[in-house]
Steps between C-alpha positions, in 0.01 A plus 500: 500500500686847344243788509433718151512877504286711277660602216625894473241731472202276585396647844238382713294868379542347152368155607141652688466693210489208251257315747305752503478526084415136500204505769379847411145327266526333869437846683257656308335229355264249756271378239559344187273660196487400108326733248184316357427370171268329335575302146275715327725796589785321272608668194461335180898387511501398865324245689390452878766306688301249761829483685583852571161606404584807316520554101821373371605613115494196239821423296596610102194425290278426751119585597300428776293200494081524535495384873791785561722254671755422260651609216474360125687612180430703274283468161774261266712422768579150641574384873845348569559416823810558681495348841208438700466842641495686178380567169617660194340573162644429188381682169430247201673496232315697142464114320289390810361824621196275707532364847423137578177455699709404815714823486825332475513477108558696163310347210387592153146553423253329233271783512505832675583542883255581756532886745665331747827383228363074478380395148161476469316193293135482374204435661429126529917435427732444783836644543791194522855668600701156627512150328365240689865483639466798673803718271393820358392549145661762300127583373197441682208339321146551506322129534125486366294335776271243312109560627392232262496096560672337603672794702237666620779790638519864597824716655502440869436831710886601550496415083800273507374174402178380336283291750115343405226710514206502739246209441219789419670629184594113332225458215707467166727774645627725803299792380201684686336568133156687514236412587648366813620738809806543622531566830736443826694241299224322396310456158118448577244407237265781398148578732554304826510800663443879456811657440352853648626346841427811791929486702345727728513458845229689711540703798171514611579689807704803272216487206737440213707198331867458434583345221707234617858440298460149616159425392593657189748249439314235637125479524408367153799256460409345802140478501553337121739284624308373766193465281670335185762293633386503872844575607482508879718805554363661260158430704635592823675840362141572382337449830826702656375798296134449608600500828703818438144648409319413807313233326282760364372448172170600323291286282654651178818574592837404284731556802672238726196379705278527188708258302601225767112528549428425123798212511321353810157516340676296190630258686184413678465158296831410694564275755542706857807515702500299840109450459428883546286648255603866544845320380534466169780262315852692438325823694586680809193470767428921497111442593297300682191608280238776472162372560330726794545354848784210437753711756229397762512187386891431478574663816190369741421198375737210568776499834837478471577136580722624799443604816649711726587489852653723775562207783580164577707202328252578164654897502502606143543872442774502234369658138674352228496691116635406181534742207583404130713754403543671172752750353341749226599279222232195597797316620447274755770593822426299817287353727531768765348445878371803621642698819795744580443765207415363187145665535591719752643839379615636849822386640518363873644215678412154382329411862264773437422405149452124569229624790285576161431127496415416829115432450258719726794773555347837322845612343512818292843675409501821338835731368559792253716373164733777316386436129859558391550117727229346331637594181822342569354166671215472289638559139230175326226427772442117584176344494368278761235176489416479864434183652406349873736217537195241656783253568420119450872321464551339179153606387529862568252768463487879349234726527463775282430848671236692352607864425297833557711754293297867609634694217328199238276646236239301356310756184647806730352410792688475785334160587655375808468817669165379542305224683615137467185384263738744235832393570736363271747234610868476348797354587844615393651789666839712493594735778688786276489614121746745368493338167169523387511913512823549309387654153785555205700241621550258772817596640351858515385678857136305554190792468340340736515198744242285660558369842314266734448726802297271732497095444280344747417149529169478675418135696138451563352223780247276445175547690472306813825314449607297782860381300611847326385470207528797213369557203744551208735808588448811243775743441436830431760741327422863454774684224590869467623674236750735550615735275823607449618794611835512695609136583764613762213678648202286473383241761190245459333369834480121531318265705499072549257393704282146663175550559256229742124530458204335609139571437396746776121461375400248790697710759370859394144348527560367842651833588215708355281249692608553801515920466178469386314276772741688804391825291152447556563420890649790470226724434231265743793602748536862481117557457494333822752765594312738339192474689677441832646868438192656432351353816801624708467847360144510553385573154243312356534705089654319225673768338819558321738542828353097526608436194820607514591344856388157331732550204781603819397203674517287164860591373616388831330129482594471134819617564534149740341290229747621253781468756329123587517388182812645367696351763339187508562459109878600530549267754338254304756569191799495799399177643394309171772617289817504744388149659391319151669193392361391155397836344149562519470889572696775338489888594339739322695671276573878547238642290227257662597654822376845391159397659618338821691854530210652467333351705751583802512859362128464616540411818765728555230796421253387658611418834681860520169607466414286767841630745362858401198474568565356844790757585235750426255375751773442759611861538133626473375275814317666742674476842404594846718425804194547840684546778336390858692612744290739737645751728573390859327694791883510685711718293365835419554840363430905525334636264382877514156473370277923534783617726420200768748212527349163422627160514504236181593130520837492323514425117525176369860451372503492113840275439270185474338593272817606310701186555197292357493745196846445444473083533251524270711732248766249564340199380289643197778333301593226674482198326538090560793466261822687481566666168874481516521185589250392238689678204839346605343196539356417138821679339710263699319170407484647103869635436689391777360107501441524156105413542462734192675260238203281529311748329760472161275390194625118510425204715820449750464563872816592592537819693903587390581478127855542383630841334659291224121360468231666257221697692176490346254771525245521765146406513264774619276216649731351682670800636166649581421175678830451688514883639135458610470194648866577692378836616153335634680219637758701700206742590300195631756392702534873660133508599515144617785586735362824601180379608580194626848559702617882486082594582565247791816509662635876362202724484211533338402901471198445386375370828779707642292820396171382671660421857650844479150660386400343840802557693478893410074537537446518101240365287549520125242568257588461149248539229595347156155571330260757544267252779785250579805410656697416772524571879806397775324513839772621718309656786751422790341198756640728787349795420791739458826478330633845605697413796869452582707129433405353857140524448539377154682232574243387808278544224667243315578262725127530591372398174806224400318334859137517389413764787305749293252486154549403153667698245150454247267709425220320634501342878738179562620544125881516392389644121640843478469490081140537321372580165235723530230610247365805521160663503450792262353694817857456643721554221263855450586607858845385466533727187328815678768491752773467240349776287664791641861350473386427148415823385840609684697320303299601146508843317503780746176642362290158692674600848331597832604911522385447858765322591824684426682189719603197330625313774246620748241309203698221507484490844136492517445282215688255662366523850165440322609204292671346773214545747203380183726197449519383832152564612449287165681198625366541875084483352451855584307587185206230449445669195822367381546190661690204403489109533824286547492148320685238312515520118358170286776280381387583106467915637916446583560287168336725236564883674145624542264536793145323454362703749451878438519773759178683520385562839800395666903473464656118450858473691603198344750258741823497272789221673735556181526884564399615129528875546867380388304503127561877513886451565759365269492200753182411387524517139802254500368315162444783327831675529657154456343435144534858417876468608549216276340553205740878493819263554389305183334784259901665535639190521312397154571840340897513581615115545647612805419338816743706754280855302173407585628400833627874571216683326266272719700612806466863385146423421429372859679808718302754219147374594602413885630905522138598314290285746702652770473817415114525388379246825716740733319786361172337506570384862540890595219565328266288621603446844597875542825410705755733432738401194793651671497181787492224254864363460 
């Protein structure tokens, strides 16, 4: 192959540069841009090019057309057509100055020539420019349609040929004459109706009336058409407009319910439609009627003949609706079945749309609209005639749907605003209306439009139905009427929604029942309480410190009857609902859970008061830790005592004492459930398992639903009832394994806390009330627990062999743990001793000046205390004796002691160590309900399981730090051990 050279004087500088000319747009430019136009921009001799989308100059003698997108010639000038991609304009010629019709013609005129350069003939003539051959005539000629017989003819609207005239105007002639009316068209005799017709549409929400272009045009010539010649369009374009007004009308009204309501009234002699009465021949069915109570009557009077079914081979949960549908004009469209979005404004997916008729599945679906998109969608509304499809083969079945319209005015009253005895059934409704609001014109911006913000089709169960049965389903559509404003700006809020309902009479009577007998227990219960305190405090008065510690002790037992009752009536909704298999329960609806709410709002309240109230009396116990160890004769010490040495027996060691203090601060919180584990527990179960579906407001089981599925909304009953009965369960199962294994076969500190009480030569006294409480005998069975590990271990070894005494208070006893009930006598000197710490610890002005030593007074006072106590237990004060027996089987069951102390103490033989009552330990059930009724009040308030779980938590370690805190001061207090050696 021979190689080319460049030619001379084309270098390779010469060739970059030319590259670079073609690809410099390349360099600088990365994104392509257009200017913007718009059609209206145009100038009168250009028009808006769809292809390059920019305005584009027309040819010689040409204009722009009305719609801006072509061009057309001139005033006198013809089209003549070139090829098919243009178009020139010819001038015509002086002898035919006027164009032809079709723009391709010159022609002469008969008469004079119209603005626009066409000849122009007389009214009632029409204007003939071709023989019937189709050739131009040199003159056109103006044809005199013939109105009279046997012609009976009138120019056709485009005025070209002469057609026959509507049947209305053929008497001798096709003239309207007087007295007759002319109106849409039609030529109606004189006085069928008034021809004062109101075309105002009312916007009742605004206050004012448009009046509507459309009505305008059309009210009277329909409602006269449908009352003189019955035309059925005519009839349903009349019940269109009525719809249009709400089917609000007033009793001497001309507007568009007024009049249908004065044709219906005429045609009462008729024959009905399909054997309704409310359904007059040629009419629209609008109403269902106006005498007072028939709502009641249509909607709770006869079943469905269907039944419904969750389960089994008989399953049947499928709603099937029908609509009618009609366009503005009366004409009839389509049988339409009802699903996906033909009533349902808001876009989704078409899963989540068809899970709207899935009976017993609460749907609701909700969106914001721009009003400049309903504009464009909705330019004529369609009306709908809603059916349920019954089924039935080749003998199938419709029922009509009643229809509650809210913004229906009946005499301007808003009447179905109010109770059902008032309401006014309907049954056509459209969905949007930016028609009815336009005023001048209708292709002009609408004043207003009216949109159906919230359809809801409400199901209703039959009472004690054992085959899901309904009564007829009622849809209720609420409008709005927005005004218009800025329609790139303006949004309307829609919702769609299936509502389930039952009559909760029977079960709010059972409920109220049941609060009300448990409420009176109640109050037997906590004057029992009541009067149990009073005898433990050793106050015989009735005053108003009594009357509030029963209303204390009465919030906490109605607190567990609300709690009771609440629980067991969610669980009965969870069980009978979820398990069901013909329908025969449905949940309450939202707004009839207000109550059960409440009711769990009560509980919550009053068993805080309850946890307070408790707490309270915990850290305020009165604790005393008597110490017997006694000073052996062995070990001694110097003292200098006047100058002269003397020998003491050495001190007792004090670290017992403080290791028992410290147990004790050590287990003030201590409880038979972990927390933690409790918290992660239920949130695992709910949101990780996916127990917390169950609660969703329909009737599947399931515990995973797909994404691509629709979610209902959730029940507040059964959420309520799931998170409490899981948290009680789980809680259960904590104290059932911690009593019966860990207590067993781990430790139990409880019991733990006695042997060491004996093991270190403590007793406990602990002294809930003002004459009773509890005492741990732990007086040592060997006499002294001071000594080093081998004697303590001999000790123990002695005692594990059965080589010394019992541990119990009294002689060959192993009960260490009493409830004792004070004398007043007792509690007096007990208080006498205390008094100087007490008046230490108030206002400075109430304290000993004698003693300028605080810890040389609590020295002393505890000394005395220590030594009053013991001599107490060991009978050294007659005066204040005590008794040791076994309390009564009823005594243990009901909390109160029969027998009073007068004379003499009572140390009551207690097996199931209740001084635990003034622990957390003890008060398991109370902090258990308390803890679960604050997991559901958050959980109920945010819809947000894995919340309440963490506030809970934070709830928990906030009141565990407080009880700490307060019991540890209260234990320094009381027992006057140092606060400095509790750890």
């Amino acid at each position: 192959m021979a190689t080319e050279t460049l030619p001379s004087g084309f270098s390779i500088q010469n060739v970059l540069t030319f590259f670079l000319l073609i690809n410099i747009d390349l360099l600088h430019c990365q994104q392509f841009t257009i200017p913007f136009k718009a059609p209206t921009e145009c100038g009168v001799e250009e028009f808006f090019d769809i292809s390059s989308l920019s305005c584009v100059k027309c040819g010689p003698n040409q204009l722009r057309s009305t719609t801006g997108l072509t061009c057309v010639c001139k005033t006198g000038y013809r089209s003549v057509t070139t090829d098919k991609a243009s178009n020139t304009c010819q001038q015509c010629p002086t002898d035919k100055p006027a164009v032809t019709k079709d723009g391709f013609g010159c022609i002469r005129c008969p008469g004079s020539l119209s603005d626009d350069g066409m000849c122009l003939c007389p009214p009632a003539n029409v204007l003939v420019e071709r023989d019937v051959s189709g050739n131009l005539l040199d003159e056109a000629k103006c044809e005199t349609c013939s109105r009279n017989i046997p012609a009976f003819s009138v120019p056709s609207s485009s005025g070209d040929r002469c057609e026959r005239c509507q049947a209305s105007f053929i008497n001798t002639s096709c003239v309207c004459n007087t007295p007759n009316v002319l109106a849409g068209g039609l030529c109606f005799p004189p006085g069928i109706l008034p021809t004062n017709a109101n075309p105002s549409v009312n916007y009742g929400q605004l206050k004012f009336s448009v009046q509507s272009a459309w009505f305008v045009k059309n009210l009277y010539s329909s409602a006269a058409a449908c009352l003189v010649f019955s035309n059925l369009t005519a009839c349903q374009a009349l019940g269109n407009m009525c719809v249009m007004n709400m089917h609000s009308f007033s009793g001497t009204s001309n507007d568009a319910c007024g009049l249908f309501n004065t044709i219906f009234r005429s045609k009462a002699v008729m024959s009905s439609t399909q054997d309704i009465s409310y359904w007059r021949a040629n009419l629209p069915w609008l109403y269902y009627g106006d005498e007072p109570g028939l709502a009641g009557r249509v909607l709770q009077t006869d079943p469905v003949p269907v039944g419904f079914s969750f389960r089994g081979k008989n399953k049947n949960t499928e709603i099937k609706l029908l609509a009618a549908v009609y366009n503005i004009r009366g004409e009839f469209l389509k049988w339409e079945q009802i699903g996906g979005g033909n009533l349902q404004l808001c876009p989704d997916t078409a899963a989540k749309q068809a899970a709207a008729y899935s009976f017993g599945t609460a749907y609701q679906q909700s969106c914001d609209l721009s009003v400049a998109e309903l504009l464009q969608a909705h330019s004529e509304p369609l009306f709908y005639d809603v059916f349920m499809d019954l089924g039935g083969g080749e003998n199938r079945k419709l029922l009509p749907l009643p229809t509650l319209v809210y913004n229906q005015q009946y005499n301007g009253r808003f009447i179905n605003q109010e109770s059902m005895k008032n309401w006014y059934l309907s049954r056509r409704m459209f969905l949007v209306d930016t028609l009815g609001g336009r005023e001048k014109s209708m292709s002009s911006l609408p004043k207003v439009i009216r949109v159906a913000t919230s359809v809801k089709i409400r199901f209703q169960l039959v009472p004690r139905t054992q085959e899901g049965q309904i009564f007829p389903p009622l849809m209720i559509v609420t409008y709005t009427d927005v005004l218009i404003t800025d329609i790139n700006t303006q949004t309307v809020s829609t919702m769609f929604a299936m509502e389930y309902e039952m009559d909760q009479g029977e079960a709010r009577i059972k409920t109220d029942t049941a609060l009300g007998v448990m409420g009176g227990l109640a109050v037997l219960y906590s004057l029992l309480k009541t009067v149990s305190w009073k005898r433990r405090i050793g106050s015989p008065l009735i005053d108003a410190g009594t009357m509030f510690k029963f209303l204390l002790f009465y919030s906490g037992d109605l607190a567990n009857v609300f709690f009771v009752v609440t629980v067991g009536t969610g669980l009965y909704w969870l069980i009978f609902y979820k398990a069901q298999q013909f329908v025969s329960v449905l949940l309450p609806l939202p707004a009839q859970e207000e109550q059960f709410v409440t009711y769990i709002g009560c509980a919550f309240t009053l068993k805080a008061i309850q946890f307070l109230h408790k707490l309270i009396l915990q850290v305020s116990v009165d604790i005393f830790l008597i110490d017997w160890e006694r000073p052996r004769n062995k070990a001694s010490r110097t003292v200098q005592a006047a100058g002269e040495p003397k020998r003491d027996p050495a001190p007792v060691s004090i670290w017992r004492t403080y290791f028992v203090a410290n147990e004790w601060n050590e287990i003030q919180t201590f409880r038979k459930i972990s927390p933690t584990f409790q918290i992660m527990a239920v949130l695992f179960i709910l949101e990780v398992v996916g127990f917390s579906n169950l609660a969703l407001r329909d009737p599947w089981s399931t515990l995973q639903r797909s994404s691509q599925a629709y979610t209902p909304s959730y029940s507040l009953i059964l959420r309520y009832s799931l998170a409490a009965t899981l948290w009680l369960c789980i809680g259960l199962l904590q104290v059932i394994f911690f009593t019966v294994f860990y207590e067993h076969f781990v430790e139990d500190k409880i019991r733990q806390f006695v042997d060491l009480c004996s093991i270190s030569n403590i007793s406990v006294l602990l002294l809930s009330h003002r004459c009773f409480g509890y005492y741990i005998h732990g007086r040592s069975v060997h006499g002294h627990a001071d000594t080093n590990m081998e004697e303590m271990n001999n000790n123990l070894k002695r005692e594990a062999e059965s080589l010394c005494g019992q541990r119990g208070l009294l002689p060959n006893t192993d009960i260490q743990t009493f409830q004792v009930s004070l004398t007043t006598h007792l509690r007096s000197q007990y208080e006498r001793i205390r008094e100087p710490l007490s008046r230490r610890n108030g206002p400075s002005r109430l304290m000993d000046t004698s003693t300028n030593n605080p810890f040389e007074q609590n020295f002393r006072a505890y000394h005395t205390m220590n030594h009053f106590l013991g001599s107490i237990v060991d009978h050294a004060h007659p005066d204040m004796d005590y008794i040791v027996k076994d309390k009564l089987m009823f005594e243990r069951v009901i909390g109160m002691e029969f027998l009073e102390p007068n004379e003499k103490s009572i140390f009551y033989n207690d097996d199931a160590h209740s001084f635990s009552d003034v622990l957390f330990y003890g008060n398991e059930a109370t902090l258990l309900i308390f803890d679960t009724l604050f997991f559901c009040v958050v959980d109920l308030g945010s819809q947000s399981f894995v919340l309440a779980a963490v506030l809970t938590y934070v709830q928990q370690m906030i009141f565990r730090l407080i009880r700490n805190f307060l019991g540890r001061k209260n234990l320094v207090n009381k027992t006057l051990v140092d606060e400095r050696f509790l750890i």
